[in-house]
N, C-alpha and C positions, 0 to 999 in steps of 0.2 A: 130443161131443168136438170142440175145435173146434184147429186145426191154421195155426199160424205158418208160412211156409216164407219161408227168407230166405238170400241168399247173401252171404258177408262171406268176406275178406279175414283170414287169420291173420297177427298184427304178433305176432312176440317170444313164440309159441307162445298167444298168447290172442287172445279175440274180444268183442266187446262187444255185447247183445245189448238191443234196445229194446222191452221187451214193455210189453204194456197196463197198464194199472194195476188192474185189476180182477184180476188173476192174484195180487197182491200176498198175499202167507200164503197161496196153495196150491201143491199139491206138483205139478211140472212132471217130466216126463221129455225129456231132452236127447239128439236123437239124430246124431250127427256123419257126414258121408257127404264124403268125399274127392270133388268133383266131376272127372271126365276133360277131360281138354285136347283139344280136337279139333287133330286133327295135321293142318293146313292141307296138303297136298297142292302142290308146284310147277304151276301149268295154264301152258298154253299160251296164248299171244294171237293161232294161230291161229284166223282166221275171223272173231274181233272183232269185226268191220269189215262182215260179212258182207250185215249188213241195211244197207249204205249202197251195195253194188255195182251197179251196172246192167249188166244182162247185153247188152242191145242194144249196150253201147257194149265190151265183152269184145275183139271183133273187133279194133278200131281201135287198140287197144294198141300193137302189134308197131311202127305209123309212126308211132304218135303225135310222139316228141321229134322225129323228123326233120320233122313236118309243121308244129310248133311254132318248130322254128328257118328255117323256108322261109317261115311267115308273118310272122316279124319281123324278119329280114334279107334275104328274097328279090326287096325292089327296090332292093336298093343296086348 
């Protein structure tokens, strides 16, 4: 027994189905299966980012802007 499986798109309650040709004058059983929607979940974009962090530099945060604005306006 040799078994088609194919997923199509219902237009206007019908489907159109492309079988071999060698099926042509035998008797086929048609079996219909409603496929489920996977219900995507909201995620978070916590953490992302997580494998670009560098933990060495975690620390330096807290001064960082103040140290960014000391380096390009602190000799004027």
């Amino acid at each position: 027994m040799e078994i088609i499986r194919s997923t199509k798109i219902v237009k206007d309650g019908q489907i159109l189905l492309d079988l071999p040709s060698d099926l042509s004058g035998q008797e086929v059983e048609v079996i219909v299966v409603m496929k489920q929607r996977t219900v995507s979940q909201r995620k978070s974009l916590r953490g992302a980012l997580r494998r670009y962090a560098k933990p060495n530099l975690i620390a330096l945060e807290s001064d960082a802007w103040a140290k960014a604005m000391e380096e390009k306006y602190g000799d004027r």
